[in-house]
Biopython code that builds the backbone (N, CA, C, O; Angstrom):
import numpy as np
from Bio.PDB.StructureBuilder import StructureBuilder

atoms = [
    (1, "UNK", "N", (112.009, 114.424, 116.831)),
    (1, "UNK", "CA", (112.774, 115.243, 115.921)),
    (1, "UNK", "C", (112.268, 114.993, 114.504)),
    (1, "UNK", "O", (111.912, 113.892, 114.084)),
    (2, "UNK", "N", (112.273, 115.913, 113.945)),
    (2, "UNK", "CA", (111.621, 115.818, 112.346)),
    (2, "UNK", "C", (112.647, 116.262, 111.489)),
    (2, "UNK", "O", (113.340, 117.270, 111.624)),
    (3, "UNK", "N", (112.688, 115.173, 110.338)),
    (3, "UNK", "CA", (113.515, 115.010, 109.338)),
    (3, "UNK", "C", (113.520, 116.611, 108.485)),
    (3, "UNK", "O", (112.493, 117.236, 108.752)),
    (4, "UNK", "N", (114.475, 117.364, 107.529)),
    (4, "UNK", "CA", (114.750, 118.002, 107.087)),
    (4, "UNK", "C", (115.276, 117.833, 105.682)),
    (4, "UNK", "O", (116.487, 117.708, 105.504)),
    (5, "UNK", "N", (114.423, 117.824, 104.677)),
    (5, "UNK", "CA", (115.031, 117.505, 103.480)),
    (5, "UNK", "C", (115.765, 118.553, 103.264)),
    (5, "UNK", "O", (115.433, 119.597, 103.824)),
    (6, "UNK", "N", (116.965, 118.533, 102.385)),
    (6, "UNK", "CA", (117.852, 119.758, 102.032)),
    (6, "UNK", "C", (117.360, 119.894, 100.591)),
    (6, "UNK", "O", (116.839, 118.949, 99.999)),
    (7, "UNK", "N", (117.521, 120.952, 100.112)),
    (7, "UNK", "CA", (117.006, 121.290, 99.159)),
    (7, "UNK", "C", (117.517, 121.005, 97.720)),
    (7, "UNK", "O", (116.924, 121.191, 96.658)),
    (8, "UNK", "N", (119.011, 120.410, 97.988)),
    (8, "UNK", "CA", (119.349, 119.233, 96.303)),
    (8, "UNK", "C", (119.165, 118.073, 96.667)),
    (8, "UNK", "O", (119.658, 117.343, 95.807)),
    (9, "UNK", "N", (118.515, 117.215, 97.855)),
    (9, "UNK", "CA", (118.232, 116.016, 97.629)),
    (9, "UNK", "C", (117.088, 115.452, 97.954)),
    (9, "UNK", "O", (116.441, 115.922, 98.890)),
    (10, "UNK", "N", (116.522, 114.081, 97.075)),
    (10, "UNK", "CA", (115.389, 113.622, 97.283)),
    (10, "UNK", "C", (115.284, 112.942, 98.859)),
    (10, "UNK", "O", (116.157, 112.721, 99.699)),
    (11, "UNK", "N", (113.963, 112.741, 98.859)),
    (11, "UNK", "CA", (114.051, 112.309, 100.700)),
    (11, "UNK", "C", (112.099, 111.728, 100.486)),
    (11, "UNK", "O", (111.219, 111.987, 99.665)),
    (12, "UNK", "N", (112.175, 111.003, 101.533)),
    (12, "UNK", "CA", (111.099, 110.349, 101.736)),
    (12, "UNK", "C", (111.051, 109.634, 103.078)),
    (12, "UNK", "O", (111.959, 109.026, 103.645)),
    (13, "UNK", "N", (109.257, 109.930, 103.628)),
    (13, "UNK", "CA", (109.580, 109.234, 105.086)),
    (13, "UNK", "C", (108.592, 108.300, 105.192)),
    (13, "UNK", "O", (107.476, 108.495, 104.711)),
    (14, "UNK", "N", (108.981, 107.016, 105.944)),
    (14, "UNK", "CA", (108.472, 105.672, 105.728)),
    (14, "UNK", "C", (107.378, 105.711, 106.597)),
    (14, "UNK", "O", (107.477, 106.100, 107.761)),
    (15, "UNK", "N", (106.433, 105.361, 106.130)),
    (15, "UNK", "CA", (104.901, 104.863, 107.254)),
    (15, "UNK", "C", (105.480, 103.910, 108.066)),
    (15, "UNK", "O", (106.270, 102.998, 107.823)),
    (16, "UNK", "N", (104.900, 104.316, 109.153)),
    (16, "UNK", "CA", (105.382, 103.646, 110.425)),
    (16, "UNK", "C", (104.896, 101.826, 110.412)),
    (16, "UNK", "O", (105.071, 100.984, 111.293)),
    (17, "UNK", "N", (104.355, 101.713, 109.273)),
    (17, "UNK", "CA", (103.393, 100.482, 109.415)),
    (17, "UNK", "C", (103.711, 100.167, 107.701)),
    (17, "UNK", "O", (103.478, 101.065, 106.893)),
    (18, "UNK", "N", (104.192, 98.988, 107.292)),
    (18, "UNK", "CA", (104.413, 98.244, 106.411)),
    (18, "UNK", "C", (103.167, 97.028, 105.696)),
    (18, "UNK", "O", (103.544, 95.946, 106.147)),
    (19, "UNK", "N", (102.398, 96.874, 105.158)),
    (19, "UNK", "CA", (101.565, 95.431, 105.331)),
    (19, "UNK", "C", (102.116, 94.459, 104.282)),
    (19, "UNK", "O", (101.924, 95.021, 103.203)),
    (20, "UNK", "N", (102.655, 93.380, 104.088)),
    (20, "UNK", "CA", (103.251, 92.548, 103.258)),
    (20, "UNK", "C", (102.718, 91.287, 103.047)),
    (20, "UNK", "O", (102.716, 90.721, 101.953)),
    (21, "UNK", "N", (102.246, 90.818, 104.120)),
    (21, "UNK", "CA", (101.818, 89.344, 104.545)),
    (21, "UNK", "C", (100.259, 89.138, 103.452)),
    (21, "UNK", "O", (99.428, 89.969, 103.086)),
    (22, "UNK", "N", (100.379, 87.720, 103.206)),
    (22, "UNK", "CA", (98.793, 86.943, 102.645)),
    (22, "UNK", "C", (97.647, 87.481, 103.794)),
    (22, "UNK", "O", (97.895, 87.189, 104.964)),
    (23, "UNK", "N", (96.537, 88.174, 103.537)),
    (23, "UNK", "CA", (96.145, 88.337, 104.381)),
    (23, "UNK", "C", (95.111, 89.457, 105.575)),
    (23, "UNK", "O", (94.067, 89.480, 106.227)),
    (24, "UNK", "N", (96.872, 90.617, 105.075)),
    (24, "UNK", "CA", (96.703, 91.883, 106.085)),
    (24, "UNK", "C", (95.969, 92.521, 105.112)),
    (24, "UNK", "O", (96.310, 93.704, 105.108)),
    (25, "UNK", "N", (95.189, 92.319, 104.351)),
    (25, "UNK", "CA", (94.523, 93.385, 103.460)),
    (25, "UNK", "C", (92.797, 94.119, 104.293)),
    (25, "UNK", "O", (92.047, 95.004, 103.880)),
    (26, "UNK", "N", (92.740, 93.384, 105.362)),
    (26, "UNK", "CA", (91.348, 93.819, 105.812)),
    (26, "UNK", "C", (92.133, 94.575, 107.291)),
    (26, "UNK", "O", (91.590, 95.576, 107.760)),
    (27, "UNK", "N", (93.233, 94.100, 107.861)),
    (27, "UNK", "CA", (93.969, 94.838, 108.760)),
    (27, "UNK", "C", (94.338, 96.398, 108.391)),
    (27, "UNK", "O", (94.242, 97.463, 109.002)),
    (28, "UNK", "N", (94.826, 95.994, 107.044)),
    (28, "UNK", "CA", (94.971, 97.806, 106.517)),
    (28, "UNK", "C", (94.322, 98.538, 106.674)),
    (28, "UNK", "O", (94.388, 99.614, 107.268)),
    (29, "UNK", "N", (93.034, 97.668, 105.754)),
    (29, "UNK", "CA", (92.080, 99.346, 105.173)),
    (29, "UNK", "C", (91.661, 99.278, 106.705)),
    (29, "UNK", "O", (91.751, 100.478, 106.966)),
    (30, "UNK", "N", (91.246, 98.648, 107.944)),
    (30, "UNK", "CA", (90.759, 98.871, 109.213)),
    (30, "UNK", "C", (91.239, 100.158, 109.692)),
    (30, "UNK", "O", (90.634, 101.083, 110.234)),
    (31, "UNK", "N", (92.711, 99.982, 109.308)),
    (31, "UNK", "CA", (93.405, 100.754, 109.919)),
    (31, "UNK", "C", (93.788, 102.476, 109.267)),
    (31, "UNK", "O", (94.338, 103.438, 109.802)),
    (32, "UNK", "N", (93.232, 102.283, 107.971)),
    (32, "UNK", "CA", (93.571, 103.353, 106.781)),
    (32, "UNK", "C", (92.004, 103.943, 107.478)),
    (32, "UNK", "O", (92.366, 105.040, 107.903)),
    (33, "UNK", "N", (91.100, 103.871, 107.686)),
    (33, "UNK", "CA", (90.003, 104.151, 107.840)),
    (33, "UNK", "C", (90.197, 105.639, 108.570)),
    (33, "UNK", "O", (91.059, 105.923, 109.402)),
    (34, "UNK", "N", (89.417, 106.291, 108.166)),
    (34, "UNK", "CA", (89.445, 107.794, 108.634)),
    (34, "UNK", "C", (90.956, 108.977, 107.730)),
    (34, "UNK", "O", (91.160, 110.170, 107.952)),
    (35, "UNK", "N", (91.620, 108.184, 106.897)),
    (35, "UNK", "CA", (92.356, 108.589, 106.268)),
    (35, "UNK", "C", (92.876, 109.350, 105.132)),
    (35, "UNK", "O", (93.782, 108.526, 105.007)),
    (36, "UNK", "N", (93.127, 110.213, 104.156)),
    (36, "UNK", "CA", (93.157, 110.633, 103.312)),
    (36, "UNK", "C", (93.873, 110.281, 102.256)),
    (36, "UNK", "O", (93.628, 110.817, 101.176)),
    (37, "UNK", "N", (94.914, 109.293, 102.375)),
    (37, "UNK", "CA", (95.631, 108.887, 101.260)),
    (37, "UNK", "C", (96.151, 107.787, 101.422)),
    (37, "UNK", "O", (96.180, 107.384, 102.585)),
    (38, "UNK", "N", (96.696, 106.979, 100.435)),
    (38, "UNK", "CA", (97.807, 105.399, 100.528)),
    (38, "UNK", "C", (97.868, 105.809, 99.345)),
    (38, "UNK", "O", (97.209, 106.340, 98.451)),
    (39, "UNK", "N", (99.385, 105.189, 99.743)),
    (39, "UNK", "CA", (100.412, 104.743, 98.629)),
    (39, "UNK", "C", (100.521, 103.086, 98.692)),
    (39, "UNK", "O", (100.836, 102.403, 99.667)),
    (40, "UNK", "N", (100.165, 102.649, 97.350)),
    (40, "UNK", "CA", (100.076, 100.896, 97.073)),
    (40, "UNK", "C", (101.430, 100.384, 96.156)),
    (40, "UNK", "O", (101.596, 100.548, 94.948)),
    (41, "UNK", "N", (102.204, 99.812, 96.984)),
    (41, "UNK", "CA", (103.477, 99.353, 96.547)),
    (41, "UNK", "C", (103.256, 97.619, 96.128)),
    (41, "UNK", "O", (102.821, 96.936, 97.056)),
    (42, "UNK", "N", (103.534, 96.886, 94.792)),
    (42, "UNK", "CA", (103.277, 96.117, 95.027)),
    (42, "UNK", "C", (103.926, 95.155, 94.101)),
    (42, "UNK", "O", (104.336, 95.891, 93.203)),
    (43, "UNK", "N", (104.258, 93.937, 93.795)),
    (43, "UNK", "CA", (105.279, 93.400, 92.473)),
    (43, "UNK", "C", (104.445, 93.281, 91.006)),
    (43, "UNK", "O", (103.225, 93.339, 90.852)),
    (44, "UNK", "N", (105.246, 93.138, 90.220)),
    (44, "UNK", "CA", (104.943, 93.142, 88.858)),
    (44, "UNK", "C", (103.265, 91.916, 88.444)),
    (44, "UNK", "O", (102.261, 92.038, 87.742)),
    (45, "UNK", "N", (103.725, 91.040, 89.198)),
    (45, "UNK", "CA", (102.865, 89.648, 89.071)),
    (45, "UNK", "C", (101.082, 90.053, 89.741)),
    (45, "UNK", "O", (100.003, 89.785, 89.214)),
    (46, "UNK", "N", (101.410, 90.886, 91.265)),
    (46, "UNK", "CA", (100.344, 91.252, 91.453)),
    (46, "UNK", "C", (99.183, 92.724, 90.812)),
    (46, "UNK", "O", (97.983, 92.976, 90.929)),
    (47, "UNK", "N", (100.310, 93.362, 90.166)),
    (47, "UNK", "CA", (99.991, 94.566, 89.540)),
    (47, "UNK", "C", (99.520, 93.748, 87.803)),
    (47, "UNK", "O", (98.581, 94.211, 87.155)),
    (48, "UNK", "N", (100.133, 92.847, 87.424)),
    (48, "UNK", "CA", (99.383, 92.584, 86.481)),
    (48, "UNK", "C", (98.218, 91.867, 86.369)),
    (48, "UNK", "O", (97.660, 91.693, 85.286)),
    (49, "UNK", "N", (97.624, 91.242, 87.897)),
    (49, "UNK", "CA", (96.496, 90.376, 88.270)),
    (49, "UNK", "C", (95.459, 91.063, 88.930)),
    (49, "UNK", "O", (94.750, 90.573, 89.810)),
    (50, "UNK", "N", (95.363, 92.559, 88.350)),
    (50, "UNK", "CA", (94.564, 93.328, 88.714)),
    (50, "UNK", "C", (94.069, 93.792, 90.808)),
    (50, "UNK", "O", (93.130, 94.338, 91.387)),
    (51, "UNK", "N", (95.344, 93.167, 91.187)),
    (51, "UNK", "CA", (95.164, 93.444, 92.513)),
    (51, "UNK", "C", (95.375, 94.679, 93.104)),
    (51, "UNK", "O", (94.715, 94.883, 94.123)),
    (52, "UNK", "N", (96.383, 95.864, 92.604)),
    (52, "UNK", "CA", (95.908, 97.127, 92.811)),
    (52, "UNK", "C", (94.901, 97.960, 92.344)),
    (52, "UNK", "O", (94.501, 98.937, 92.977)),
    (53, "UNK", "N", (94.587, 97.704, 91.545)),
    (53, "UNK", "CA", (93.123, 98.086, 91.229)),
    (53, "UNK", "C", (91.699, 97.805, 91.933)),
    (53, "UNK", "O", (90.762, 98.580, 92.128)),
    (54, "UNK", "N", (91.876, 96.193, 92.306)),
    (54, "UNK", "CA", (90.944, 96.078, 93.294)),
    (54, "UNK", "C", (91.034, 97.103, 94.641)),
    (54, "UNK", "O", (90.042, 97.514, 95.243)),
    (55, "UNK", "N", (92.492, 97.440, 94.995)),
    (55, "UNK", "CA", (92.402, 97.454, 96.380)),
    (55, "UNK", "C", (91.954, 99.418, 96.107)),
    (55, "UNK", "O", (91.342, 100.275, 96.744)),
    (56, "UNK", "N", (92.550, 99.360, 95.059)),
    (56, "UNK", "CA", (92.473, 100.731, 94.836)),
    (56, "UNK", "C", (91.050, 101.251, 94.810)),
    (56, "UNK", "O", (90.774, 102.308, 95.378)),
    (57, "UNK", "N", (90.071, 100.483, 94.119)),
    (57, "UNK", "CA", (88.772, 100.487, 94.414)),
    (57, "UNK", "C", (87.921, 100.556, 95.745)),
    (57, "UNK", "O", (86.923, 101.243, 95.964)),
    (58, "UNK", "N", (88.599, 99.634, 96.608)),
    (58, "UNK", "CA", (87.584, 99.849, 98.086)),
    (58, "UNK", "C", (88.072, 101.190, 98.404)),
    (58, "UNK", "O", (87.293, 101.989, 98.924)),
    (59, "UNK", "N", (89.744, 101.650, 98.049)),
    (59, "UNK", "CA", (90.108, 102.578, 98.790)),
    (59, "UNK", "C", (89.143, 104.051, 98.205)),
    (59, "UNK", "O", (88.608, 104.704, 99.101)),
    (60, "UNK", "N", (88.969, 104.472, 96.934)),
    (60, "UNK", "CA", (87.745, 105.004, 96.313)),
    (60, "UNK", "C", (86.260, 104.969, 96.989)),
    (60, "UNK", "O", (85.481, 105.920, 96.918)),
    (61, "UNK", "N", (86.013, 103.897, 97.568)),
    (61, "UNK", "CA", (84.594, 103.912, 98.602)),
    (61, "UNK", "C", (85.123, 104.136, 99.673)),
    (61, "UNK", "O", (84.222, 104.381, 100.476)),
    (62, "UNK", "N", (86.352, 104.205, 100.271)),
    (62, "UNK", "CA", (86.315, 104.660, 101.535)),
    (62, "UNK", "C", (87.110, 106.064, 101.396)),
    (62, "UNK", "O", (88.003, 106.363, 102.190)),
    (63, "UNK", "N", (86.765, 106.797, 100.460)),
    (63, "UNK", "CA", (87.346, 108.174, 100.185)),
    (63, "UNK", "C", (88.620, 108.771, 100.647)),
    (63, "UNK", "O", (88.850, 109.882, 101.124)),
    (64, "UNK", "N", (89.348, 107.819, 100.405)),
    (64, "UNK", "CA", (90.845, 108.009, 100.167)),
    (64, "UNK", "C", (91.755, 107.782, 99.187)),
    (64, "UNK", "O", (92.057, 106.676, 98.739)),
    (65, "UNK", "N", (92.118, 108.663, 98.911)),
    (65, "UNK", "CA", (93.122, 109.123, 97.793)),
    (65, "UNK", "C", (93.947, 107.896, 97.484)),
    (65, "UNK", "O", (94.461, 107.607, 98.564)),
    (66, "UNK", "N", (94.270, 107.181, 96.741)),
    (66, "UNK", "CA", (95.378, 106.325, 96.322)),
    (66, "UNK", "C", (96.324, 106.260, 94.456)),
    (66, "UNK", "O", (96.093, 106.718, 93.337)),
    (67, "UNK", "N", (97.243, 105.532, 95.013)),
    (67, "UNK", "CA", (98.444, 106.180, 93.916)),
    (67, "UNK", "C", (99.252, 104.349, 93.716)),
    (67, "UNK", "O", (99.579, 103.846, 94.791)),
    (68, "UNK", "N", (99.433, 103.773, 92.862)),
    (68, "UNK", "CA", (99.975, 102.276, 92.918)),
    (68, "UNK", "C", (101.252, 102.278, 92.485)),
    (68, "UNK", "O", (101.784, 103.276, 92.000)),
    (69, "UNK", "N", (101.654, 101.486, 92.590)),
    (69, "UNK", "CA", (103.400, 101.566, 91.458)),
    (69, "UNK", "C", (103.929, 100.056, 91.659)),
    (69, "UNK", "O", (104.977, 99.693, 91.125)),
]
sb = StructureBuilder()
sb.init_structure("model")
sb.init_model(0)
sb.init_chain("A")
sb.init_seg("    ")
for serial, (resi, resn, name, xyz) in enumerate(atoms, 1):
    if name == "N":
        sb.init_residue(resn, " ", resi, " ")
    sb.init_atom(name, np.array(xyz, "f"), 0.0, 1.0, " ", f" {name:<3s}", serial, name[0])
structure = sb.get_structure()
């Protein structure tokens, strides 16, 4: 069954797959591979230690769209 946003409210649907852990960063992109986009969610500490940018970078060589916050 597929979700139905109504048309006065915001809505959003969760990737079936979360990565959080030290680690899963070569599990991802494995898995992002053949893909067209990610969304990079990530805390203040790592966004100021230039770690979405890195990741945002491989994701640029592997020609997929990405967006950080």
């Amino acid at each position: 069954m597929r979700a139905r946003a109504a048309s006065d409210m915001n809505w959003f649907r969760v990737p079936p797959k979360v990565y959080f852990k030290g680690g899963s960063l070569e599990v991802a992109l494995a898995e992002l591979n053949g893909l067209r986009r990610a969304f990079i969610v990530t805390d203040k500490k790592l966004f100021d230690m230039d770690y979405a940018n890195r990741v945002s970078s491989i994701l640029d060589t592997m020609h997929i769209q990405s967006q950080a916050c």
